[in-house]
C-alpha positions as CSV (number, residue, x, y, z in Angstrom):
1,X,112.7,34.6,158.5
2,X,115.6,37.1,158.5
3,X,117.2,38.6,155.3
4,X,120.7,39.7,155.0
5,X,122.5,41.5,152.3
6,X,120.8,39.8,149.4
7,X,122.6,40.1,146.6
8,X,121.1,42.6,143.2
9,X,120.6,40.0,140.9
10,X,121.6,36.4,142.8
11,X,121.7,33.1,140.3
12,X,122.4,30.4,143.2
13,X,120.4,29.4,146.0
14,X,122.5,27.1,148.8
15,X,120.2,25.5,150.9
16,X,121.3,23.5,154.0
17,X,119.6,20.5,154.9
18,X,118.8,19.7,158.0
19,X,115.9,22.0,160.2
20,X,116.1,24.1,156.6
21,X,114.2,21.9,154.3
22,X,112.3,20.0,156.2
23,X,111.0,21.0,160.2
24,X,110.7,17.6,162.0
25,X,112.7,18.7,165.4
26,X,112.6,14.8,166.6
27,X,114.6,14.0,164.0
28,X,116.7,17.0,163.7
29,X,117.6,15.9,167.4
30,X,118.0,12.5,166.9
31,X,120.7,13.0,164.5
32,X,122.8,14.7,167.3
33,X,121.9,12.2,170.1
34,X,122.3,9.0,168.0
35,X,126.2,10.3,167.6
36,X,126.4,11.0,171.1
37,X,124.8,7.6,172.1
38,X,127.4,5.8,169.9
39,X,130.0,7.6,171.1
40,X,129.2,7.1,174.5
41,X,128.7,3.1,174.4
42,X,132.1,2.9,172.2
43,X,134.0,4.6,175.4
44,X,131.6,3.1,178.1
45,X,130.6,6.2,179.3
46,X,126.9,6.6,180.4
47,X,124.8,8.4,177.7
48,X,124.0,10.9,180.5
49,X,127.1,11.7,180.7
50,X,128.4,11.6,177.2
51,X,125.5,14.2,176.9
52,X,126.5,16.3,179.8
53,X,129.9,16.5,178.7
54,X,129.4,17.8,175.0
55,X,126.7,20.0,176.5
56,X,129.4,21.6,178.6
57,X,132.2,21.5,175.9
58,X,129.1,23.3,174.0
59,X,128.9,26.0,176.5
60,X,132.7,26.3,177.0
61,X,133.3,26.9,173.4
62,X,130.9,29.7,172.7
63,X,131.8,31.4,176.0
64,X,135.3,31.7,174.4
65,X,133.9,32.2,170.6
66,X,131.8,35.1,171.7
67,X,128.7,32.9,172.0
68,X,129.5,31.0,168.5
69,X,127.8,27.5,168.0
70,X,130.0,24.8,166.7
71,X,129.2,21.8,164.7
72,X,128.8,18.4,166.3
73,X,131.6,17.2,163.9
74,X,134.4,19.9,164.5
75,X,133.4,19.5,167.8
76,X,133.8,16.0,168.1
77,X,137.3,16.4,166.5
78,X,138.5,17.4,170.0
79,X,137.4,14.2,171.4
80,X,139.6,12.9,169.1
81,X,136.8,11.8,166.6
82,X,138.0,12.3,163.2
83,X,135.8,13.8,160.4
84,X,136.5,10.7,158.9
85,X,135.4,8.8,161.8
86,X,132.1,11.1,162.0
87,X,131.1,10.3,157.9
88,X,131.2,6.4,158.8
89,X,128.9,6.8,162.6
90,X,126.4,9.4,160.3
91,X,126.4,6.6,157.4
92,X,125.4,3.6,159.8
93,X,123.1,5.7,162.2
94,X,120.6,7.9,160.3
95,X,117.5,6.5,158.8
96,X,115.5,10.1,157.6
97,X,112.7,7.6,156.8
98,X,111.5,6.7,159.9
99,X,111.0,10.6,160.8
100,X,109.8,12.7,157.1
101,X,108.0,12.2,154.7
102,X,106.7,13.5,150.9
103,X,106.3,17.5,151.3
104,X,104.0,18.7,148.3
105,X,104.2,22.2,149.2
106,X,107.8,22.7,149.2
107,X,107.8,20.6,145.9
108,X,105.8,23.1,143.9
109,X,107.8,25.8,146.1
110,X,111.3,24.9,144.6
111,X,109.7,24.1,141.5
112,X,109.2,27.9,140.9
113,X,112.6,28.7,142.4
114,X,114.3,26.3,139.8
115,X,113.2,28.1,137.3
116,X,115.2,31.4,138.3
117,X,118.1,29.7,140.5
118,X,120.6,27.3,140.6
119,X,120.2,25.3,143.5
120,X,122.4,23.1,145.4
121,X,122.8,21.8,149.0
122,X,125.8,22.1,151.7
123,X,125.0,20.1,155.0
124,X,127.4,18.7,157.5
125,X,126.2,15.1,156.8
126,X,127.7,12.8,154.1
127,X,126.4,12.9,150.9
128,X,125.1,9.4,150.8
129,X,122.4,10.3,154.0
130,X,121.8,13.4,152.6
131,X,120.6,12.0,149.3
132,X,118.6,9.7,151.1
133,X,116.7,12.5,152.9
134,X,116.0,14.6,149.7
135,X,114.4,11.7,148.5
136,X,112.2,11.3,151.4
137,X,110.6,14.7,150.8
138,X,110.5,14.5,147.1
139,X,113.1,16.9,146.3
140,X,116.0,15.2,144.8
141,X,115.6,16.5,141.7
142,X,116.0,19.5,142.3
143,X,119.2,19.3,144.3
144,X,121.7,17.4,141.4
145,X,124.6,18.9,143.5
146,X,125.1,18.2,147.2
147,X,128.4,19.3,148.8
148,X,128.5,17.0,152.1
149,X,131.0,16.4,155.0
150,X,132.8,14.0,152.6
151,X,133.1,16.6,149.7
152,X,135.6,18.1,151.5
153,X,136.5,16.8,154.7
154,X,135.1,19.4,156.9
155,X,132.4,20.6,158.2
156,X,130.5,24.1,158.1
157,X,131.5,26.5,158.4
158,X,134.3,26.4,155.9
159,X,134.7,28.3,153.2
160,X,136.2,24.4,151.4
161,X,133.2,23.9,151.1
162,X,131.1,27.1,149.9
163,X,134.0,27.1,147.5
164,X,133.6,23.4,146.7
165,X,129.5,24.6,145.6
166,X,130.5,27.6,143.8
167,X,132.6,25.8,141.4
168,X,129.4,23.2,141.4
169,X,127.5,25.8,139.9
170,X,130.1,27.4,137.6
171,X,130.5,24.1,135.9
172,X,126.7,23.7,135.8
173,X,125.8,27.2,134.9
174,X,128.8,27.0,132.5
175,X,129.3,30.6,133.7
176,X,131.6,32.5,136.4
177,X,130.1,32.4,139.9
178,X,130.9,35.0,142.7
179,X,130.2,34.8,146.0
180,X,128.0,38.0,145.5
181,X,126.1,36.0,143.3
182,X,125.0,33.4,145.7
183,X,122.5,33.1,148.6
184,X,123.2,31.0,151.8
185,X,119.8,29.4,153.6
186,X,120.3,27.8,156.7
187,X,118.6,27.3,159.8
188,X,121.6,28.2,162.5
189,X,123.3,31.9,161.8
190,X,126.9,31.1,163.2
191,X,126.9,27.2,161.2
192,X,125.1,28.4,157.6
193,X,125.3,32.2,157.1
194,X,127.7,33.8,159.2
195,X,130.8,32.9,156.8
196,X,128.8,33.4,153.4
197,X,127.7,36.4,154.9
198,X,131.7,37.7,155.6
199,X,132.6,36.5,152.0
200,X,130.2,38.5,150.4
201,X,127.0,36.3,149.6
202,X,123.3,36.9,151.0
203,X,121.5,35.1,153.6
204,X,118.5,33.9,154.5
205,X,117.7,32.6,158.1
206,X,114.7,30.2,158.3
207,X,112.8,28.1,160.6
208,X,112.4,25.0,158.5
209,X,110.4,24.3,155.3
210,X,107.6,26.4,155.7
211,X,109.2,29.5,155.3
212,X,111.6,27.9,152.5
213,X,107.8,27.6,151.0
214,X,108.0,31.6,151.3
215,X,111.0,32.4,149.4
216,X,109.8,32.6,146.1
217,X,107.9,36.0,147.5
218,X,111.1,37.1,149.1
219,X,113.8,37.0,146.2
């Protein structure tokens, strides 16, 4: 876990999703390659090759983006996928039943960081998918709120959609929000935290749910 610039006295808590709260790296992965699959059939490329070629697009784009990581949906804009395109493929494809299941301990973990925070969720998956996975682990209910790729039409990072969640939690806090009130947690620094970060909110880089199971020691 690595802390940046927590705010003095923070009220939100924006969690990503995926690799944040849960740690299944099969599933994490297959979320990436089951786009790439489907991509590559639709074109009638070989799913080799398909891979090969957004692994070097990957590598292309941080070398010019001073070693930035980009999302699989902006990046697949430049294939000429649209974000629109993406929601539908991440709709049909992703089942987050087959790969997690009921988490007890991060249940009783946000359970204590409800009491203190408004919490929320940003991912780069639709909402619908999204929702489905929360429910998997057993966490829904703490999550009314999720701000997805079809919030907003885009994908992290955006500052759309962090301001898409602050306004979530002004209307739900029935409050003014700052940024400097909030506290990204992600699992990828240039995707989750890196914007926040430059707009004035904390961050917290984590490894998956067992260290989201930590937080309630840490702010």
């Amino acid at each position: 876990m690595q802390i940046y610039n927590l705010p003095s006295n923070p009220k939100v808590l924006i969690f990503d999703i995926d690799a944040t709260l849960y740690t299944c790296p099969e599933y994490a992965h297959e979320q990436i390659d089951s786009q790439i699959r489907h991509w590559a059939a639709l074109k009638g490329y070989s799913v080799e090759g398909a891979r090969n070629m957004i692994a070097d697009f990957r590598r292309k784009w941080a070398a010019d983006h001073n070693g930035q990581k980009i999302s699989l949906g902006n990046l697949f804009t430049s294939f000429g996928v649209s974000i629109e395109t993406s929601i539908e493929w991440r709709k049909k494809l992703f089942n987050p039943a087959d790969y997690l299941h009921r988490d007890e301990k991060l249940i009783e973990a946000l359970k204590i960081l409800a009491q203190k925070f408004y919490m929320i969720c940003v991912t780069n998956n639709p909402v619908e998918p999204a929702r489905k996975t929360l429910e998997v682990i057993g966490i829904s209910e703490f999550f009314p709120e999720i701000v997805g790729l079809d919030t907003c039409m885009a994908s992290k990072p955006s500052k759309k959609i962090l301001d898409a969640a602050v306004a979530c939690a002004k209307k739900a806090l029935n409050q003014e929000i700052e940024y400097s009130d909030c506290i990204s947690i992600g699992d990828r620094y240039d995707i989750d935290l890196s914007l926040p970060i430059e707009l004035g909110m904390g961050g917290i880089l984590v490894t998956g749910a067992e260290e989201v199971c930590e937080l309630a020691d840490k702010i």
